[in-house]
C-alpha positions in Angstrom: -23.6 14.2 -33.6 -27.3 15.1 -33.6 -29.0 17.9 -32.7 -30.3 16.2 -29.5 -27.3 14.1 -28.5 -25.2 17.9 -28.7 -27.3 19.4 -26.6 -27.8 16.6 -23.8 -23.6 16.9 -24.1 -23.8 20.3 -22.9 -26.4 19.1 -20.5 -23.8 16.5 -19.2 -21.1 18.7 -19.2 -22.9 21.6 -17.5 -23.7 18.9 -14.6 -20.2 17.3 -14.0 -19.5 19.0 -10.8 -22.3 16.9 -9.0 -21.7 13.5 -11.1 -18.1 13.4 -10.0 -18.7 14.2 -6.5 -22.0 12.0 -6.6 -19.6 9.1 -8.1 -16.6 9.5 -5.5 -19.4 9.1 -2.7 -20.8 6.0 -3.9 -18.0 4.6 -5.5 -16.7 4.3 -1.8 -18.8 1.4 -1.5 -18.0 -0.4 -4.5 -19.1 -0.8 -8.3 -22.2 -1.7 -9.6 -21.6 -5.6 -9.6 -21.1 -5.2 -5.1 -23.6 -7.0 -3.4 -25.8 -3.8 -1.7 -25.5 -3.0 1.7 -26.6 -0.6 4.3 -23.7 1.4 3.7 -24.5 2.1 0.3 -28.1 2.9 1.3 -26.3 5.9 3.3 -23.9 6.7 0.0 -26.5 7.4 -2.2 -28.1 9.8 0.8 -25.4 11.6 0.7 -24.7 11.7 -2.8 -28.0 13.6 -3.4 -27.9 16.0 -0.5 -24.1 16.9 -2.2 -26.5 17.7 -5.4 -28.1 20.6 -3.8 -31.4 18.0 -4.0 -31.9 19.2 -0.4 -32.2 16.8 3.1 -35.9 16.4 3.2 -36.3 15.0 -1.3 -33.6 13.0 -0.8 -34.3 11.5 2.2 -38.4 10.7 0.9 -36.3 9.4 -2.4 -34.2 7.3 -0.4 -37.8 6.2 1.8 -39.4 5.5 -1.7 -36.0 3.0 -2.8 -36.1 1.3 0.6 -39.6 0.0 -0.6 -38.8 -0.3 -4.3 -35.4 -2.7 -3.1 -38.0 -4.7 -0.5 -40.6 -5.4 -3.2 -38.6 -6.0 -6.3 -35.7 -8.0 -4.5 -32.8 -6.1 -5.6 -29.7 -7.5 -4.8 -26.8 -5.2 -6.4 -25.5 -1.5 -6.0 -26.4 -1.3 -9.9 -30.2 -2.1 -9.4 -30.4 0.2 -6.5 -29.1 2.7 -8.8 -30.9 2.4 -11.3 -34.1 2.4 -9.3 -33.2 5.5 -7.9 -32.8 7.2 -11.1 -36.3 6.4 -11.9 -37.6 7.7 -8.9 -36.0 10.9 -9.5 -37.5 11.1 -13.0 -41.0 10.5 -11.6 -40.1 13.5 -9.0 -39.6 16.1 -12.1 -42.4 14.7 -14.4 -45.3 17.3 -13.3 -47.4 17.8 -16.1 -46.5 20.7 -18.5 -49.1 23.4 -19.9 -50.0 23.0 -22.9 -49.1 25.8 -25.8 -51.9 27.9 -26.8 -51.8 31.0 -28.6 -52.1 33.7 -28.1 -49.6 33.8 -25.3 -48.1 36.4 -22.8 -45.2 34.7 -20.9 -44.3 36.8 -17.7 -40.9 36.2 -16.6 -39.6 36.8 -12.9 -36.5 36.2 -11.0 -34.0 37.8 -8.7 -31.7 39.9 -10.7 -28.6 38.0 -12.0 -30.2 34.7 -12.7 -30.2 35.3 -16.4 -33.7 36.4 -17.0 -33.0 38.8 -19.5 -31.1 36.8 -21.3 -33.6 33.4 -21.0 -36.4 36.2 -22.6 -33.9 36.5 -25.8 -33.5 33.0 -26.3 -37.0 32.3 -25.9 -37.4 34.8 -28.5 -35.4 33.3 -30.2 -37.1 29.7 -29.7 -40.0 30.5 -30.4 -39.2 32.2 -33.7 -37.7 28.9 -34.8 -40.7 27.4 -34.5 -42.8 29.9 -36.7 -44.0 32.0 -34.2 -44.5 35.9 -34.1 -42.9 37.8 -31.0 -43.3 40.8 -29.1 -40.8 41.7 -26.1 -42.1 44.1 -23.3 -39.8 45.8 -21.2 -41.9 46.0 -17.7 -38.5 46.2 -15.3 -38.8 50.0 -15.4 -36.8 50.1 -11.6 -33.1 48.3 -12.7 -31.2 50.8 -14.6 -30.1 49.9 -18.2 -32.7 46.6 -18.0 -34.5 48.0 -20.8 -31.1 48.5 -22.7 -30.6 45.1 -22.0 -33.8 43.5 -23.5 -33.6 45.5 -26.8 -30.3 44.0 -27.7 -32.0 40.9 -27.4 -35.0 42.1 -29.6 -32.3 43.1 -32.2 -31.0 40.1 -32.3 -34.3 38.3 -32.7 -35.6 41.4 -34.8 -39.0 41.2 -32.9 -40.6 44.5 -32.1 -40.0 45.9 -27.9 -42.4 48.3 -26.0 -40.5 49.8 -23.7 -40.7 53.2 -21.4 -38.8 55.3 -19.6 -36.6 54.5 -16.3 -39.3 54.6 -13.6 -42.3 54.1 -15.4 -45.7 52.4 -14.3 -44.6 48.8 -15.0 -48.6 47.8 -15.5 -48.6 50.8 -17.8 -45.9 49.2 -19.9 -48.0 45.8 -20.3 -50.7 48.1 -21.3 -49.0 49.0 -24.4 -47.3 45.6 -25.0 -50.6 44.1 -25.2 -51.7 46.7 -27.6 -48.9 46.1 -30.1 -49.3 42.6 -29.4 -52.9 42.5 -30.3 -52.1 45.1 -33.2 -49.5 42.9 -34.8 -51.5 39.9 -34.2 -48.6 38.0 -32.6 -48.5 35.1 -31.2 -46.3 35.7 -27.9 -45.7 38.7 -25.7 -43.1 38.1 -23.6 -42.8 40.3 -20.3 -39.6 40.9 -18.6 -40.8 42.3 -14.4 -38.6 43.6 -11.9 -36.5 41.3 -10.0 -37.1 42.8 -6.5 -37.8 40.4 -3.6 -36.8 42.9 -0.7 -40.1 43.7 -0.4 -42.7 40.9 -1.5 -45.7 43.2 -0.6 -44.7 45.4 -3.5 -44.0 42.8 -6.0 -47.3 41.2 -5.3 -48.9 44.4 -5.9 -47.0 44.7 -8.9 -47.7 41.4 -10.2 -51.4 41.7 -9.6 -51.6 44.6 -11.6 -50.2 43.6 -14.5 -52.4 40.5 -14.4 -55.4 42.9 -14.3 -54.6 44.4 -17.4 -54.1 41.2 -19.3 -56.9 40.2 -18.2 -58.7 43.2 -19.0 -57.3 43.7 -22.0 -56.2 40.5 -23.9 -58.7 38.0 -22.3 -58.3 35.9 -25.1 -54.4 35.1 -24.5 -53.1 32.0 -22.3 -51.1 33.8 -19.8 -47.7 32.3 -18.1 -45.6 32.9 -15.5 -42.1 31.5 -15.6 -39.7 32.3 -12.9 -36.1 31.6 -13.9 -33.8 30.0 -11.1 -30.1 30.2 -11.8 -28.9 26.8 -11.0 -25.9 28.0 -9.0 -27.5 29.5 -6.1 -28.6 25.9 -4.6 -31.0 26.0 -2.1 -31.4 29.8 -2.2 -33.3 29.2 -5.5 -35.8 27.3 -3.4 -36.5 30.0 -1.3 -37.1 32.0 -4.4 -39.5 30.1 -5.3 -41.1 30.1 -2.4 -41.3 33.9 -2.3 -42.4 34.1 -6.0 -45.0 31.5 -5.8 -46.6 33.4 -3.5 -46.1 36.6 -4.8 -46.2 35.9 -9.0 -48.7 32.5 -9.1 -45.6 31.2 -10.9 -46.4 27.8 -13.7 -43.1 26.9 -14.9 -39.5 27.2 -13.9 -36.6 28.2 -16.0 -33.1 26.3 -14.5 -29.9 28.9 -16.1 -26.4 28.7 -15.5 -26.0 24.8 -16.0 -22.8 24.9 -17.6 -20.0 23.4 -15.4 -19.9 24.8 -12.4 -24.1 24.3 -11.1 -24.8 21.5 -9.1 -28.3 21.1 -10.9 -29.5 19.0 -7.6 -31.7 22.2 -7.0 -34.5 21.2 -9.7 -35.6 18.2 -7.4 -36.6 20.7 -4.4 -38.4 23.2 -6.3 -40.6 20.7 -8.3 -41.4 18.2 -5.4 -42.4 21.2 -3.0 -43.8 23.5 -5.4 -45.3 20.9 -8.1 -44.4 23.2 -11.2 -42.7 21.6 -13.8 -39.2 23.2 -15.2 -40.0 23.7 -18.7 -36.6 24.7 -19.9 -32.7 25.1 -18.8 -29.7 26.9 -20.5 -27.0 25.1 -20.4 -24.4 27.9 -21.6 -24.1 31.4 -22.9 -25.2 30.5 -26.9 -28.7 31.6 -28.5 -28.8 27.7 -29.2 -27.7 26.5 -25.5 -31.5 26.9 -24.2 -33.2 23.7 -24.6 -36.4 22.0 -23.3 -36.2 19.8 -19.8 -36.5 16.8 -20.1 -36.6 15.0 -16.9 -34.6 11.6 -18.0 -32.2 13.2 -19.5 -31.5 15.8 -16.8 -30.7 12.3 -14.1 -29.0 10.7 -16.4 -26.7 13.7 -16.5 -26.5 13.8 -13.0 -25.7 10.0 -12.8 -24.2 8.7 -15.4 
């Protein structure tokens, strides 16, 4: 088995919850070969809503397959299937940003969706691909989050600024960006505090560690990921919400998708928010974080 073909196993695995429920649903209404019907129209409704896809994107999917059925003539449960699948693909196909380098990725997230870890293993990634790493530990508010991250940078063997508990988190980025620059790497990845009890702070937060990029590393590419444990259904929408406005997040980071998420979740955020996921863990090993790729991700939620 490939490469590829092992990791869109896990993929499938990590989704099977939704595909068996999504199968008993529409199964109720016969196989693929049963001439469609109204009934199935409602089946596959509620087959995505069980997905954690959310009322309103599944019911403008099912709006967009009413039309697709009318115009193309489609006949069979199959067809209607399979034209829904490519409507959900479309959905999760926003365009990506291109890698440039130099790069500070800033990560945010709720605590507990994995962020910490997703930093390692993008460490990690990244260093598979020839590229130089630096971590900064700007969470200066959760206790032991620093501890955290420099296991991770040991395990990458990537060089960590980090300060004390309580420390200025802009501070911080200060002197990640200057060991970054120093070291001429290529990535400076930026673990923030997870706090959305109060989005007034984090926004201030945010904005002034975007000032001192800004200031000092104007010649990096500067990304915001905010990771979105896949578990939490439609509360990682409203995370999303509150970080987009907060952080200016460009790319979503789906964790947890290893047997017991529902993965429907993916849909919401990137219809409403139009930022594309860019990756996904899809267990707990350094190898189990892999690029999104949209086809992939329906088909394991289908087939």
């Amino acid at each position: 088995m490939s490469e590829k073909m092992s990791l869109f196993a896990r993929l499938r695995q990590g989704m099977s919850r939704s595909r068996q429920q999504m199968a008993q649903v529409m199964e109720m209404e016969g196989d693929d070969n049963t001439p469609l019907s109204e009934d199935y129209f409602d089946s596959l409704l509620d087959a995505m809503i069980l997905s954690d896809m959310g009322a309103v994107c599944a019911e403008e999917a099912m709006d967009k397959l009413r039309m697709v059925v009318k115009e193309k003539k489609l006949r069979t449960n199959g067809e209607a299937k399979a034209a829904l699948k490519e409507i959900l693909v479309g959905f999760l196909q926003v365009e990506k940003p291109s890698l440039k380098w130099p790069m500070v990725i800033l990560t945010v997230g709720v605590n507990g969706v994995g962020k910490t870890t997703t930093i390692g293993k993008l460490a990690l990634r990244f260093q598979g691909l020839g590229r130089t790493i630096v971590l900064c530990a700007a969470d200066t508010f959760r206790a032991a989050a620093a501890d955290q991250l420099q296991v991770w940078a040991e395990r990458a063997r990537c060089p960590i600024v980090r300060h004390k508990e309580g420390a200025d988190p802009a501070g911080v980025v200060f002197d990640g960006v200057q060991s970054a620059k120093a070291q001429k790497a290529d990535l400076l990845i930026v673990d923030t505090a997870g706090r959305l009890h109060n989005k007034k702070n984090l926004m201030d937060e945010m904005e002034k560690m975007r000032r001192v990029i800004d200031r000092e590393y104007p010649e990096a590419t500067v990304r915001c990921l905010l990771v979105v444990d896949a578990t939490t259904g439609q509360n990682g929408l409203q995370q999303a919400r509150a970080f987009r406005e907060a952080a200016g997040i460009n790319g979503i980071v789906l964790t947890k998708l290893d047997g017991t998420a529902k993965g429907g979740i993916a849909f919401g955020i990137v219809r409403e928010l139009q930022v594309p996921v860019m990756y996904v863990g899809v267990g707990e090993g350094i190898e189990d974080m892999q690029a999104f790729d949209a086809k992939e991700f329906v088909d394991a939620l289908f087939d």
